[in-house]
GULOSE-852370 format. One line per 8 residues: number of its first residue (from 1); their letters; for each residue z, x, y of N, C-alpha, C, O. Coordinates in steps of 0.001 Angstrom, whole numbers, plus 524288, in hexadecimal, padded with zeros to 5 digits. Each point is the difference from the previous one (the first is absolute). Layout:
N
NUM) a) Z/X/Y/Z/X/Y/Z/X/Y/Z/X/Y ~ ... $
//
This chain:
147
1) xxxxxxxx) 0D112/EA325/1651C/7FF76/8052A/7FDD7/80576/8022C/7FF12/803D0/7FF36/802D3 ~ 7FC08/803FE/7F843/80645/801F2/7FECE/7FE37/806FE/7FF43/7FBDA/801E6/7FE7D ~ 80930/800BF/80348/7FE90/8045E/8000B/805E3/80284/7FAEF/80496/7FEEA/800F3 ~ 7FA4C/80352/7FBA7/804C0/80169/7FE1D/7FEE6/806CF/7FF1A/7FC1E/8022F/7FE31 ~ 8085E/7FFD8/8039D/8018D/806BA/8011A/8033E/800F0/7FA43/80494/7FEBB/7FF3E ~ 7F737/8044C/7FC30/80406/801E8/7FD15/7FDA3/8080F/7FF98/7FBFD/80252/80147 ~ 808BD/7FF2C/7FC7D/8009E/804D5/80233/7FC14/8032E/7FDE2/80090/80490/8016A ~ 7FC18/7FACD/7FC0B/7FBE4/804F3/7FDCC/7F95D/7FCCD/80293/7FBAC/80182/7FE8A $
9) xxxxxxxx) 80537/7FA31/8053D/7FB9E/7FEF9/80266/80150/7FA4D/80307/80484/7FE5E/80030 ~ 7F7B4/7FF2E/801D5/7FFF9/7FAC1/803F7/7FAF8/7FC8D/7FC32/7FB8E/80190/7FF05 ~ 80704/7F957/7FF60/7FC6D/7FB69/7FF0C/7FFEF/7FBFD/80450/802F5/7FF87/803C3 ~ 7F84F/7FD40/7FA8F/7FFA0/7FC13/805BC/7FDBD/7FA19/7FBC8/7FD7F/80069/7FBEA ~ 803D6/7FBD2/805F5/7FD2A/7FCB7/7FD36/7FE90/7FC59/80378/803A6/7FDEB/80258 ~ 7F70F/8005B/7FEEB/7FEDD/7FCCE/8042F/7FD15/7FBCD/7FD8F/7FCD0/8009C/7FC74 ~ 80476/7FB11/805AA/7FDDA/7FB81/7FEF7/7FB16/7FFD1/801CC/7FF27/80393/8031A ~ 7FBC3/7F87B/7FBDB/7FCE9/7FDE3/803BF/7FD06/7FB73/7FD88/7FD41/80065/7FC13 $
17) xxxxxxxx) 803A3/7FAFA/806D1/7FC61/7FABC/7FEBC/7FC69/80077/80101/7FEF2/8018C/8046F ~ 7FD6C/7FD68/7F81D/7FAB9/7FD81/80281/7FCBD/7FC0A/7FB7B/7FDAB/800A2/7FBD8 ~ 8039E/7FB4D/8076F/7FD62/7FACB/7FCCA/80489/7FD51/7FD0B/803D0/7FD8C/8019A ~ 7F9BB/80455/7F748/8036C/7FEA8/7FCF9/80130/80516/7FDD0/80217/8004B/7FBAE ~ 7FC90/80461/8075D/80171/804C3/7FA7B/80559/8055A/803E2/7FF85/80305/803B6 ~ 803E7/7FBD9/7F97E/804AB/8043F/80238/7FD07/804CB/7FD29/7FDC1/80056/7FBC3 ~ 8032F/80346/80867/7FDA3/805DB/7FE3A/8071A/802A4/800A4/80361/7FE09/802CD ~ 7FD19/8058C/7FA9A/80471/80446/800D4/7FE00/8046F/7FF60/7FD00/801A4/7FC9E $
25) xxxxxxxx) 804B9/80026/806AD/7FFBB/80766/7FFE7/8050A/80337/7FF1D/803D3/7FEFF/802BC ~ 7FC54/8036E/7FAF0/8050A/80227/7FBA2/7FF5A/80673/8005D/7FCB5/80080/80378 ~ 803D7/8017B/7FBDA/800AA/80690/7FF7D/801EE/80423/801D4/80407/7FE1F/801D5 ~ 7FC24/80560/7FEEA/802A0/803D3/801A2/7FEE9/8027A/804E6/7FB92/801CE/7FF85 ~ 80631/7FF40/8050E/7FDFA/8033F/804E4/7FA09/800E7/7FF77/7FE99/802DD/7FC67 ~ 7FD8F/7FAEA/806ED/7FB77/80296/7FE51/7FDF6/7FDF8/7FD1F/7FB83/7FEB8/8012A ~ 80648/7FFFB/7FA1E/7FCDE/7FD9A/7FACD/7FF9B/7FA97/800E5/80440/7FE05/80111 ~ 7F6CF/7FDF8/7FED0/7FE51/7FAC2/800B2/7FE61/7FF43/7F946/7FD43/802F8/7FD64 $
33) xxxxxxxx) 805BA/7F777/800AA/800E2/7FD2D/7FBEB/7FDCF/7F9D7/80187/803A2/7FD20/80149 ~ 7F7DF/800B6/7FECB/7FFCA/7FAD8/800C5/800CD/7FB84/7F9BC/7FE05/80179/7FBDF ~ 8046A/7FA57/8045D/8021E/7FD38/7FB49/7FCD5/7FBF4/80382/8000A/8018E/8048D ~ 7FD11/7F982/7FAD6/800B0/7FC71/80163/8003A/7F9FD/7FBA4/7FD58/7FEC5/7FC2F ~ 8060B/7FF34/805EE/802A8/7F8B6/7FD94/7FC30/7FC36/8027F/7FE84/80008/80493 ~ 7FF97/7FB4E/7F603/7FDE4/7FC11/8042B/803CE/7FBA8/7FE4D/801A2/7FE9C/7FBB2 ~ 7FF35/7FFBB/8094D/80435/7FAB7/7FF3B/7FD6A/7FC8C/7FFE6/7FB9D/800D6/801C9 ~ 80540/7FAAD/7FC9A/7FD51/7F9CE/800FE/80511/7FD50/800E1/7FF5C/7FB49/800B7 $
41) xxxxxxxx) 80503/80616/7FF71/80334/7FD4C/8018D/80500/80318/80162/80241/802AA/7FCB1 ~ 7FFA9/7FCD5/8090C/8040B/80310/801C0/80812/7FC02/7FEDE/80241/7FD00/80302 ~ 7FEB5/80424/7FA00/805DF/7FCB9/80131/80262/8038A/80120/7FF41/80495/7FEC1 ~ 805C5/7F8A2/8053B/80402/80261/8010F/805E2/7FF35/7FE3A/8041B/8019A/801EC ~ 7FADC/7FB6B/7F9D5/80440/8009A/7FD19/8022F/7F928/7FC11/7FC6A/7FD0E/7FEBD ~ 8077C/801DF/8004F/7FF15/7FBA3/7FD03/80377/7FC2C/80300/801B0/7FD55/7FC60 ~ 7FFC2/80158/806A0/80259/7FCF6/80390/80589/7FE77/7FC47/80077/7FC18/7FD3C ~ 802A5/8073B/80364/804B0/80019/7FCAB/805AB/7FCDD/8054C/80187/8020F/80411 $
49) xxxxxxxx) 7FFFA/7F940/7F9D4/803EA/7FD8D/80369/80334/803D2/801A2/8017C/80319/7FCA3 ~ 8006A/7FDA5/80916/80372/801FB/8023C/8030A/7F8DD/8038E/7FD9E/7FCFB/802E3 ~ 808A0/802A3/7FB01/8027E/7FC1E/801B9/8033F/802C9/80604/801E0/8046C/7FFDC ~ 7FE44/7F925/803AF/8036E/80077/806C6/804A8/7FFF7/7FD82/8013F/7FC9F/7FCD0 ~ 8028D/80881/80502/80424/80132/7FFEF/802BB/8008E/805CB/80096/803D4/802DB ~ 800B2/7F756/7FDA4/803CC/802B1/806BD/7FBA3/80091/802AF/800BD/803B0/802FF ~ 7FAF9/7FA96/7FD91/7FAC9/80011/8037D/7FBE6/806C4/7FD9D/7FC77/8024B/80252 ~ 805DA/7FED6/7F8EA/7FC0D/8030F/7FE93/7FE6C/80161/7FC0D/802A8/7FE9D/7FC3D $
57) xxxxxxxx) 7F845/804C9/8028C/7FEF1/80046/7FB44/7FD08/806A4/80190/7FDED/802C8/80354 ~ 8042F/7FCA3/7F691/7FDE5/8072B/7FF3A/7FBD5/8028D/7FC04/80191/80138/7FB9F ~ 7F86C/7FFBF/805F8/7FDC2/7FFDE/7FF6F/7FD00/80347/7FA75/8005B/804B1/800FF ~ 7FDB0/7FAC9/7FB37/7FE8F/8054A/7FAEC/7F8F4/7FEDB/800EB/7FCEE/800F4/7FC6D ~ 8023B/7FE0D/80609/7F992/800CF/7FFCF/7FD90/7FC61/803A5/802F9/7FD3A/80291 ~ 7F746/80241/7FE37/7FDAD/7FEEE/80555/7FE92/7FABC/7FF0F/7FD6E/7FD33/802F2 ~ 804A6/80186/7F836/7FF45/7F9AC/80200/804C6/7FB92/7FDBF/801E2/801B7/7FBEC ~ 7FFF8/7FA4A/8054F/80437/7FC8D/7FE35/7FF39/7FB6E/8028E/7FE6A/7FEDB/80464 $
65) xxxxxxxx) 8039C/7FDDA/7F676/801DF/7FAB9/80136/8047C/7FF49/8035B/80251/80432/7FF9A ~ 800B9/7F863/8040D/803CE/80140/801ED/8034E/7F9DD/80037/7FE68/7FC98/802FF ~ 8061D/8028A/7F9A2/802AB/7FACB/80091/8047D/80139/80384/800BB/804A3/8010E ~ 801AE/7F89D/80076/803C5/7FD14/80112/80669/8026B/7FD4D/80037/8011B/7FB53 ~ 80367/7FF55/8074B/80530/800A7/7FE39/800CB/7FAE4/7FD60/7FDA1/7FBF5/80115 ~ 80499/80466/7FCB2/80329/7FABF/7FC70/7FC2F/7FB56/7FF12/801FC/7FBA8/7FF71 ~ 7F848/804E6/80055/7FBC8/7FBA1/8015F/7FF99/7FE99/80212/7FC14/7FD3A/7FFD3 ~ 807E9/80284/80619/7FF21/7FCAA/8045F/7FB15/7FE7E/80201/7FBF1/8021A/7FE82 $
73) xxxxxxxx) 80435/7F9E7/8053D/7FAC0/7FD18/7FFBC/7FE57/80641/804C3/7FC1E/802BE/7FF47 ~ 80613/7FDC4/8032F/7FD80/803E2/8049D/80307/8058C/7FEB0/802AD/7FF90/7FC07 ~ 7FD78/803C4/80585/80206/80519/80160/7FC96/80438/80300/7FB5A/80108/7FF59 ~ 80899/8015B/8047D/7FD8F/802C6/804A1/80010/807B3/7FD39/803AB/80264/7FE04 ~ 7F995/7FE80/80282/7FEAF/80560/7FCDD/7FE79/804F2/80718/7FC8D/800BD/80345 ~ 808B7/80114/7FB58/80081/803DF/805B0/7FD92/8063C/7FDE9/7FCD2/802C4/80252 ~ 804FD/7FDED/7FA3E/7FE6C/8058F/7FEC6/7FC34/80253/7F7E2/7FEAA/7FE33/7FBBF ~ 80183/8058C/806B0/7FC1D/801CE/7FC27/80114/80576/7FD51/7FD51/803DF/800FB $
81) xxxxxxxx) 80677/7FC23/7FBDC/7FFAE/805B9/7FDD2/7FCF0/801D6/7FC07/7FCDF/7FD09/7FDE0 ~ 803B2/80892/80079/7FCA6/80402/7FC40/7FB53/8006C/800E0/7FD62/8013F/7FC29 ~ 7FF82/7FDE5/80956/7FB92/801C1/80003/80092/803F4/800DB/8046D/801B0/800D3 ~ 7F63C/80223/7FF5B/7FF09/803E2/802D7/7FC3B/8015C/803C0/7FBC1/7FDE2/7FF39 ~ 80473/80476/803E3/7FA4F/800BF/80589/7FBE7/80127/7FD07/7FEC4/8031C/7FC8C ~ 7FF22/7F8B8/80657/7F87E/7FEF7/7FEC2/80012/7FB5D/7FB6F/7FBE5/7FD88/7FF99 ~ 808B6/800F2/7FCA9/7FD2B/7FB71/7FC73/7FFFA/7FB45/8028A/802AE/7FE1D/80385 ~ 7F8F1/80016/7F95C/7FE89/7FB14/8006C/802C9/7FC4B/7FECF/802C5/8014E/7FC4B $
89) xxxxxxxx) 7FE14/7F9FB/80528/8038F/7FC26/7FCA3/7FEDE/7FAD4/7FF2C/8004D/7FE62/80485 ~ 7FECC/7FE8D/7F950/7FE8E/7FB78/80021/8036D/7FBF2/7FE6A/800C3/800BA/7FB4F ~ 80189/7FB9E/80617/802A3/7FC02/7FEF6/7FD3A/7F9D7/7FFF9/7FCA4/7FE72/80311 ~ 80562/7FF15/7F94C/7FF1B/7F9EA/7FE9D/8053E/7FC39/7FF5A/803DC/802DE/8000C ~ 7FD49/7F8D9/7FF7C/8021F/7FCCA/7FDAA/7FFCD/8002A/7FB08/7FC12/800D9/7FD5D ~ 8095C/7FE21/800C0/80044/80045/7FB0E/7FF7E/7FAB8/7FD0C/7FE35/7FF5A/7FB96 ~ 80416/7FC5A/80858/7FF83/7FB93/7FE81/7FFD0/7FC60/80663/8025B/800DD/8041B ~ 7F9A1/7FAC5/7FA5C/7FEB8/7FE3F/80437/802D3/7FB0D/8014F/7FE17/7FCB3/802EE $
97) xxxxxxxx) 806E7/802D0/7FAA6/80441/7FD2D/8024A/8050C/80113/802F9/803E0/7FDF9/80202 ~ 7F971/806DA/7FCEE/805E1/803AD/804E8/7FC5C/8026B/803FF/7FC19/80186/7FDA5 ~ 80380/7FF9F/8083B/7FF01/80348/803C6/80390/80653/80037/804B6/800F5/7FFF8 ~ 7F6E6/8023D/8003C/802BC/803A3/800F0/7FF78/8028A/805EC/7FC42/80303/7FFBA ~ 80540/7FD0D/80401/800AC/80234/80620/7FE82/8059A/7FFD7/802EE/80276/7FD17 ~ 7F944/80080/80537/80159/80506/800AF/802F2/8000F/806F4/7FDAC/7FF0A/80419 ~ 806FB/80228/7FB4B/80125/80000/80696/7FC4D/8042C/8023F/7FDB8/80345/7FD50 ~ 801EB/7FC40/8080E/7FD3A/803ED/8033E/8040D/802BB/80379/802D9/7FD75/802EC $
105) xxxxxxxx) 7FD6E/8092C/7FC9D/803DE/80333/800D8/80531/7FED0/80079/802C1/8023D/8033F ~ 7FFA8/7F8E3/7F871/806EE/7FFEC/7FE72/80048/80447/7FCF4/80482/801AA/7FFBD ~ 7F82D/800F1/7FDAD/802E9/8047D/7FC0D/7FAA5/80595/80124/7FFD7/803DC/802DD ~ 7FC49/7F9A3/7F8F5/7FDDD/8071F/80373/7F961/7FD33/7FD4F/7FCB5/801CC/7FCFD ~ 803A9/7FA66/8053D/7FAFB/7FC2A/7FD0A/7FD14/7FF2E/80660/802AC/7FEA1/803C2 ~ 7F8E7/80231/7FC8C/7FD13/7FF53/8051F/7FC04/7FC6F/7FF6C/7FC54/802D2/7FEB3 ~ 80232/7F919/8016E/7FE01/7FA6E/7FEF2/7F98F/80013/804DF/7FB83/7FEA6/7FEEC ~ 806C2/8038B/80676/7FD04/7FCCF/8061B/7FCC8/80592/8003D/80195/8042A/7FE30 $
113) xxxxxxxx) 7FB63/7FB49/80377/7FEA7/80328/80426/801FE/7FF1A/806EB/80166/7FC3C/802A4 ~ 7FDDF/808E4/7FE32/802CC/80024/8061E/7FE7E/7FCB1/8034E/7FBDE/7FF47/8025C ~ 80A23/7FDB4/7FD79/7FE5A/7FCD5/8041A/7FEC6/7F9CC/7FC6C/7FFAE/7FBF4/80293 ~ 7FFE8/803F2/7F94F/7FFC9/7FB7F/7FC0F/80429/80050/7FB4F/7FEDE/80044/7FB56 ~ 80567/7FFAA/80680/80330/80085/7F9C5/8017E/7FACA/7FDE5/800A7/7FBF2/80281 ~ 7FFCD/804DB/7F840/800BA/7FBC7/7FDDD/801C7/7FF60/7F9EA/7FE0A/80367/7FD3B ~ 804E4/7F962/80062/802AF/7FF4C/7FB43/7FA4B/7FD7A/7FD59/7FD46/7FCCD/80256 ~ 8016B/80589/7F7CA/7FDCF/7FC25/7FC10/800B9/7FED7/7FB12/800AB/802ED/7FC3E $
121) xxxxxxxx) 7FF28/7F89A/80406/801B2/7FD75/7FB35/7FA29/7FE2B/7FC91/7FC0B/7FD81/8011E ~ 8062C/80582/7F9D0/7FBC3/7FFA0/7FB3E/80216/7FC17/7FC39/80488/80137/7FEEF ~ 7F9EF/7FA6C/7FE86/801F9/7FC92/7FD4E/7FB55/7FED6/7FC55/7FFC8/7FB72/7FE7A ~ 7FD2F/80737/80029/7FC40/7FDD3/7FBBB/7FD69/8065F/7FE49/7FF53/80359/80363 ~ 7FFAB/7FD66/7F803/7FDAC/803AC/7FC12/7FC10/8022E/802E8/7FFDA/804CE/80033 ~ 7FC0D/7F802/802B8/7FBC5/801CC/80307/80037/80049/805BD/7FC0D/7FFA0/802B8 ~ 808CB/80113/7FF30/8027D/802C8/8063E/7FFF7/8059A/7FDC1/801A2/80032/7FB7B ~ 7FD2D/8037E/80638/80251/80474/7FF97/8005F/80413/806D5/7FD02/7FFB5/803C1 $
129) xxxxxxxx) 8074A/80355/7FB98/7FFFC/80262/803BD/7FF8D/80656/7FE19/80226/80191/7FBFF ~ 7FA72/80220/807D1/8002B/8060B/7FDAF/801B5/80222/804A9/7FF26/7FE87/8047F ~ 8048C/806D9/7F91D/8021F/80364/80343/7FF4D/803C7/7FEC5/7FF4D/80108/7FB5B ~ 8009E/80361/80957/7FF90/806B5/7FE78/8067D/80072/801D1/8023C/7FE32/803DB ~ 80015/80581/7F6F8/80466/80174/802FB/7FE82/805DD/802B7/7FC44/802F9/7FF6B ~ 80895/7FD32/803E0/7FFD0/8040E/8045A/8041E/80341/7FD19/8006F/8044F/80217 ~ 80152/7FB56/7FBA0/804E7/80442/7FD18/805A0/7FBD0/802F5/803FD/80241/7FE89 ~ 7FD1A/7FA76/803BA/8035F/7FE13/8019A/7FEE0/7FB7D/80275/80400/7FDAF/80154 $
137) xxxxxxxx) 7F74F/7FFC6/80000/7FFB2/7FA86/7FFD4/7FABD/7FCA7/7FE45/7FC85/801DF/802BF ~ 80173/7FA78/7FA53/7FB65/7FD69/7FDC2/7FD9B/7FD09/80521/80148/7FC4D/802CA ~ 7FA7F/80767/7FCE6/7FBA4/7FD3E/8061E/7FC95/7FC58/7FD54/7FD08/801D3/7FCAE ~ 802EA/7F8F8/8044E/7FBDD/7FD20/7FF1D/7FA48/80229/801D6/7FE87/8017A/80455 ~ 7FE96/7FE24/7F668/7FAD7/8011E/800C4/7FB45/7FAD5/80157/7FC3D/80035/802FD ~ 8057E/7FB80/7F9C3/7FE03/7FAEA/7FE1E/8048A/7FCB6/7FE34/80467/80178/7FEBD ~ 7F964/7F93C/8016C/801B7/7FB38/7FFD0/7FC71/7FD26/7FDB3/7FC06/7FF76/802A6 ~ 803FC/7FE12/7F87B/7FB91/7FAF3/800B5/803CA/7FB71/7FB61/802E0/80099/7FC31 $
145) xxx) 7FAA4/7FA20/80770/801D5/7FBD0/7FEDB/7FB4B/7FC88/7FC05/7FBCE/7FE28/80178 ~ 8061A/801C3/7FA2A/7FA51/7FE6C/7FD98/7FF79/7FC2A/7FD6F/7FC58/7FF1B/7FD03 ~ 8096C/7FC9C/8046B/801EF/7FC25/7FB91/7FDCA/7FA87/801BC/800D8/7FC19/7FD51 $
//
């Protein structure tokens, strides 16, 4: 839910799923506006290559391919910039002859749960790993190995 304060009144715009149909409510203090969208298909974006710089890459939307510095066969990927708190993120291999490492807390990347930490390495199109960022570090949500 987003609340925005402009000066001759208060709008609110709230989301709500249910099923396949997003409803929004839109209007003014008081005033209820329902719009609703039916999706049949949700993307999160077009999986646009981001290449490891110095163990990082900096992020323009919630989903990416992710290679390798210089093509190397491996590279270790410590950190994660330009998210923001609450997105989603999804990462893949860009090519499944290089490994890409996400380290677990070398930079601000959290891999384990407590008490289980751990580095993973995605090396094929159908590995992907998802993260929520926190405004300052990408929490693994999921992992799946599907190759």
């Amino acid at each position: 839910m987003s609340h925005n304060n402009h000066e001759f009144g208060t709008t609110a715009t709230t989301v709500d799923m249910d099923n396949d149909t997003l409803a929004l409510l839109t209007g003014a203090a008081g005033a209820k506006e329902t719009k609703q969208v039916t999706a049949q298909t949700l993307t999160i974006g077009d999986g646009s290559e981001l290449t490891i710089a110095s163990g990082v890459i900096t992020v323009t939307g919630n989903y990416h391919t992710v290679d390798t510095e210089s093509d190397g066969a491996s590279d270790d990927l410590d950190t994660i910039n330009g998210g923001v708190a609450g997105q989603i993120l999804t990462i893949t291999a860009a090519d499944a002859a290089r490994s890409v490492v996400l380290k677990d807390g070398t930079g601000n990347i959290n891999c384990g749960a407590a008490g289980t930490p751990g580095d993973i390495t995605i090396d094929e199109a159908e590995n992907a790993v998802t993260l929520v960022y926190t405004g300052t570090a990408g929490n693994m949500i999921a992992h799946g190995q599907n190759a």
